[in-house]
N, C-alpha and C positions, 0 to 999 in steps of 0.2 A: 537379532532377537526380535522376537514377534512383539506387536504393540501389547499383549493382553499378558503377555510373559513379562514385560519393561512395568506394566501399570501394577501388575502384582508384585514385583520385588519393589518397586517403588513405597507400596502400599508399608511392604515390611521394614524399609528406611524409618519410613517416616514413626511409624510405631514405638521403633528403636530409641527416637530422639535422634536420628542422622540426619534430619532437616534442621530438626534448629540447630546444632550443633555446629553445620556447616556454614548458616545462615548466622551465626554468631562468630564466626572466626574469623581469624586476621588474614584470610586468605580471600574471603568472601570482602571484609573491609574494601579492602584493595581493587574490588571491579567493579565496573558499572555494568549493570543489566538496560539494554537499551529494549525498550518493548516496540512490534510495531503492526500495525491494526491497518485495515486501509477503507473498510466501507462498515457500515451499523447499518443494515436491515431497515429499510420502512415500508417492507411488505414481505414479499416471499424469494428476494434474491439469495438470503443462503440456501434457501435450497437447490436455486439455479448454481450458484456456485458459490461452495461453502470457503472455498480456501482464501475467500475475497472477501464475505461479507460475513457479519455474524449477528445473531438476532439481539436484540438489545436488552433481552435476560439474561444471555452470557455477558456480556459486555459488564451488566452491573454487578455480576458473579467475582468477574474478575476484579474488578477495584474493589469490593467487599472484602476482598481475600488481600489486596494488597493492602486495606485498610487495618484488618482484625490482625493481618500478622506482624504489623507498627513498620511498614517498610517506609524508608524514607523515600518519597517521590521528589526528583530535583527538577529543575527546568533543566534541557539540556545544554545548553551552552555552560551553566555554571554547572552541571556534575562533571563535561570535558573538562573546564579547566581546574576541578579541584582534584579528579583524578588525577592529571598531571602535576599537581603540586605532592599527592598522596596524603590529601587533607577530605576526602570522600565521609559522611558520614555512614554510619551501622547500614549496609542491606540497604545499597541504595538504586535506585532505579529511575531511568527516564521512560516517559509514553511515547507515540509519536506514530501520527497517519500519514501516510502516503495520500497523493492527489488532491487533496481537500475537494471532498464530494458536497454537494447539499446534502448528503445523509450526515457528515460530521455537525455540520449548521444544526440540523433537526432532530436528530438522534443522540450525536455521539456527547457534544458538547454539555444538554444540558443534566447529561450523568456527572460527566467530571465536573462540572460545577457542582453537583450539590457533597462531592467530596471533597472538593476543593484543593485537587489537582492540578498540577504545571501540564503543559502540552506543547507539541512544537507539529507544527503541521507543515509538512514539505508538498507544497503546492504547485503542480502543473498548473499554466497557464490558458493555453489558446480556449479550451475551453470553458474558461471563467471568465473572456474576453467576450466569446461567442455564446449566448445561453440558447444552448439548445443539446440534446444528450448528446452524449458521444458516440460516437457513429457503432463503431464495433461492438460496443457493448451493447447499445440496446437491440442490434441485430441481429446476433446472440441469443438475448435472453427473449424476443420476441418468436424464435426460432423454438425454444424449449417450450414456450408455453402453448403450442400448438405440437409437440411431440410425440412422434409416433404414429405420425401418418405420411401418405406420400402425395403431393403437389405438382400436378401438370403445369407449373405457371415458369419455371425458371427463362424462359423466354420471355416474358413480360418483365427479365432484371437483367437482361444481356448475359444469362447464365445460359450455358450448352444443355444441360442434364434437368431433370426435372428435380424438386427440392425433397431432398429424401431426409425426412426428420425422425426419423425411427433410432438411430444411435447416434452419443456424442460426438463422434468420428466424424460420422457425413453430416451431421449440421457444422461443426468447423471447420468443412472442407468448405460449408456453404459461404459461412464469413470471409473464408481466407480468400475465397474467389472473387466476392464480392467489392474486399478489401482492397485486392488486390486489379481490379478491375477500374476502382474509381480510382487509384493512383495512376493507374497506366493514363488513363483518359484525364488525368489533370483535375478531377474535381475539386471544384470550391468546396466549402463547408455548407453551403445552403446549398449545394447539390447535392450533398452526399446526405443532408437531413430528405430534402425529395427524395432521395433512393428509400432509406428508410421508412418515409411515412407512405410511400407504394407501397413496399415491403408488407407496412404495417394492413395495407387494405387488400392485397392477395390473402392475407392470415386471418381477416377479418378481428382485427385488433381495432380497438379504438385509442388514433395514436394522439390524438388532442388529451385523451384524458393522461396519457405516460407522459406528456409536455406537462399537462396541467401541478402534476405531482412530482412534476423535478426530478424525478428518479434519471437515476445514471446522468444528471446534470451535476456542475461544480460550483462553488460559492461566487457571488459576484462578487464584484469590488463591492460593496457598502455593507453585504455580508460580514466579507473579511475585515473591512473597519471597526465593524459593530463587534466583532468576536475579538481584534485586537486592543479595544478597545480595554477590556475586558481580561486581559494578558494573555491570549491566545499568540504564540510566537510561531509567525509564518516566514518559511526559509525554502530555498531552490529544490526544485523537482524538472527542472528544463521546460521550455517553453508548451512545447508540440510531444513533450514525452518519450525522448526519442532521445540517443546518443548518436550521432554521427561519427564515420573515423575520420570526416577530414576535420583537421586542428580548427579551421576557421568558422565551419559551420558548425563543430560543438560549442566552442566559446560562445557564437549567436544565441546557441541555444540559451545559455546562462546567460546572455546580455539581456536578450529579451524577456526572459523571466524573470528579470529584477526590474528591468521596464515594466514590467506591465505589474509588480508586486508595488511597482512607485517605493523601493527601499533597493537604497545601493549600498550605505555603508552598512546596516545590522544583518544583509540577508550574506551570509558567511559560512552556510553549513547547508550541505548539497546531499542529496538523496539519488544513485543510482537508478533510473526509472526502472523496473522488472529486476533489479537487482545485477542489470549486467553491468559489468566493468571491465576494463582492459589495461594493461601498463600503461599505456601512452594517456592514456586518459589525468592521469596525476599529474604531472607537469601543466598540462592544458586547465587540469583544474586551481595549481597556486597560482599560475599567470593572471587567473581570475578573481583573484583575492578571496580563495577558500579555502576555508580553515579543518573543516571536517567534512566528512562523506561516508554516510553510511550505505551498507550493504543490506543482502537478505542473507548472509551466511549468519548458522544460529551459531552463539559463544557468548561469554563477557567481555568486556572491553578492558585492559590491564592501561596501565603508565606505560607500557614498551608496545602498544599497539600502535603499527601505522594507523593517525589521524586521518588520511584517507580510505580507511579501509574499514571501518570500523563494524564487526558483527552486531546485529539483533535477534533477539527471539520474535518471527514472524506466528503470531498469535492466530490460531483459527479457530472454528466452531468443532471440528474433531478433535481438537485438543482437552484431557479430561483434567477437571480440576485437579486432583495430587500431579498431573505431569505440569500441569501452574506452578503448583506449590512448589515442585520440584527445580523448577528452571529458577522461579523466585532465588531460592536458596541457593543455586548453584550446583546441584547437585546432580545435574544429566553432564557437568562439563570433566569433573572427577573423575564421572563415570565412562568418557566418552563418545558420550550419546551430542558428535555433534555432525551438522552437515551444512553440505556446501555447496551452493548456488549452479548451477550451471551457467558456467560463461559462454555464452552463445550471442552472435549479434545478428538478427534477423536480416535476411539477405535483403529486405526492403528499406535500403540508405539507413539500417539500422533503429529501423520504427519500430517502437513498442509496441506489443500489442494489447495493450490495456489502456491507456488512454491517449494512443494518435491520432493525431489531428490528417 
């Protein structure tokens, strides 16, 4: 079914009274809707890439809507455990970012405060340890913002080809190469910010002012004090972003992202980085004292959901309000409008490629 065909019969639902309807039944009672959002715009990266960031008008569109429609917003850890009891209040829903970027610090945070929502923020580390952007992404979107031209300079980055920024395809062939170049060669993190801020002066970017603005950087520690201080509830997203298959270096992963969160016994609920997961990944995850794991597969969460598997509705900027409305309610899951994550593990020791270190 085409999006424009789904948003029209949608429209007809909801006309009907088959939102609230649904939104009001003991069927709806019964699930959590887990939301999950990963970057708030402090310039123009939705339009770099929408499915990642969303400008901070939609953003307040949506807690508007989850405000005016009386949804009960829970912290997550207590909506898991009263769905498991099947004690969930009316239409109830958790929030919750991925990465904790400084766009959440700047952007995202001081919406939910003025409505005075719970949040749980599954935070990747290394780069909240190291303040400086993350490699891939600001190379990336420094890549777009010079788009649609062609560059003699790929030798001046240990590239073979010259930088052809004309389509999406061959500027992430450029990242991938690039990516894939400072792992081969072992880079540190301050070399691979040098690659970058080259990068940035073949482009004729000014890459002081993208430090100056934090953009594609992550909360530091005093940040994340000052936001938890505040009840912002920060929980596992693995250190370096990245799922490894061997048992010993994914546990790392989680050990050191709760190192470096300085919480062992509350950080309990773990975030798939990119949404990938694997069987073998569950046992490695309760050896580690975790209690929940969610995914990017969209659904509700029922009492007979595996705990570690838990779906959300991954929220974007091309999503139109009544398909909001709709998922609020429950009403794309009746309908069968759901889907599911591609399990893939990047051939790179299983590195993310959204926020690896």
């Amino acid at each position: 079914m085409s999006r424009l065909i789904r948003r029209k019969a949608l429209g007809i639902l909801r006309t009907c009274g088959a939102f609230r309807l649904v939104a009001d039944s003991e069927w709806r009672k019964n699930r959590l809707l887990i939301l999950c959002y990963h970057g708030i715009a402090q310039g123009d990266e939705h339009h770099w890439r929408p499915s990642l960031y969303m400008p901070p008008r939609i953003f307040r569109q949506r807690l508007d809507i989850l405000d005016r429609g009386g949804y009960s917003v829970v912290p997550l850890g207590e909506g898991l455990r009263r769905l498991r009891t099947n004690d969930l209040p009316p239409r109830s829903v958790a929030i919750t970012f991925d990465d904790g970027g400084y766009n959440f610090y700047s952007e995202a945070f001081p919406i939910l405060k003025r409505y005075q929502f719970p949040v749980t923020v599954y935070q990747t580390t290394y780069y909240s340890d190291y303040q400086k952007p993350v490699f891939n992404l600001i190379c990336s979107y420094m890549l777009w913002k010079r788009r649609g031209s062609v560059l003699q300079v790929g030798k001046d980055l240990g590239l073979s080809e010259p930088l052809d920024l004309r389509t999406e395809n061959s500027r992430n062939k450029i990242v991938r190469d690039m990516v894939l170049g400072s792992e081969a060669n072992n880079l540190t993190g301050v070399a691979k910010n040098d690659l970058a801020a080259r990068l940035a002066g073949l482009l004729d970017i000014p890459y002081d002012q993208l430090e100056a603005k934090r953009i594609f950087q992550l909360m530091n520690r005093y940040e994340r004090e000052e936001l938890a201080a505040q009840g912002v509830d920060f929980q596992l997203h693995t250190h370096r972003h990245r799922t490894p298959l061997n048992e010993i270096l994914f546990r790392k992963e989680i050990q050191d992202n709760r190192r470096s969160l300085h919480s062992v016994e509350k950080a309990i609920h773990f975030c798939y980085p990119s949404g990938v997961y694997r069987p073998e990944f569950l046992p490695w995850l309760q050896a580690e004292g975790v209690v929940s794991a969610t995914t990017c597969d969209s659904g509700l969460a029922t009492s007979r959901t595996n705990a570690l598997l838990l779906p959300r509705l991954v929220d974007d900027s091309a999503r139109s309000p009544i398909e909001f409305e709709a998922w609020l309610a429950g009403v794309p899951c009746l309908l069968g409008f759901r889907k599911t994550a591609l399990q893939i593990i990047p051939a790179a020791a299983g590195r993310s490629s959204q926020t690896g270190a």
